[in-house]
N, C-alpha and C positions, 0 to 999 in steps of 0.2 A: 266279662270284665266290666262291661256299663254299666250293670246291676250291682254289683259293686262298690264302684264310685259313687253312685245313687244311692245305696246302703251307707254308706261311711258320710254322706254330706248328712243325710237325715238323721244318722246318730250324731254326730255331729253337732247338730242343730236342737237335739234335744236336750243335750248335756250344756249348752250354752244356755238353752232355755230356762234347764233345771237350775243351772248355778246362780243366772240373774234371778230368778223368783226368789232362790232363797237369800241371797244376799238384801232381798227388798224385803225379806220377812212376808212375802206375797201370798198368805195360805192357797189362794184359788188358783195361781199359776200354778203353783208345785203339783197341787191333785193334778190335774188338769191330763199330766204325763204319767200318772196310775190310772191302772185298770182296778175293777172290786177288786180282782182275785190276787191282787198285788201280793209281796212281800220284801220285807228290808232286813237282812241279817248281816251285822255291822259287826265288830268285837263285842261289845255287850249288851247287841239290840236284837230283841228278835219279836221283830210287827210284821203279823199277818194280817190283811184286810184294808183297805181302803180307809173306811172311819178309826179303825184303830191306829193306821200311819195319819190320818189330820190330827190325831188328837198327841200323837210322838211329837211331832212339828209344831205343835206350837206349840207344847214343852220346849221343847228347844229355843223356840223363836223366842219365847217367853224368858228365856235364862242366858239370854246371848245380849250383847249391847251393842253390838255392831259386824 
């Protein structure tokens, strides 16, 4: 059950982390919560790799205004 609790704060914590970075258009926090071997398969997204998701994001970052 603690391991658990302990699981769920730290995700938790990551998904806060991930929202704030991107809401700041932050590239280096965002990586920060990938690994190389990442991947992001969205409805019309499909990034394998680390370099290849910084370079998704800041498409994104780049075409968003706020």
């Amino acid at each position: 059950m603690k391991d658990q609790v302990v699981d769920n704060i730290i995700r938790s914590q990551v998904i806060e982390d991930y929202l704030q970075g991107f809401e700041d258009k932050d590239i280096d926090s965002v990586m920060e919560l990938f690994s190389e071997k990442c991947s992001l398969h969205d409805w019309n997204v499909g990034v394998i790799g680390k370099d290849n998701l910084r370079q998704f994001f800041l498409g994104v970052f780049g075409d968003i205004e706020n």
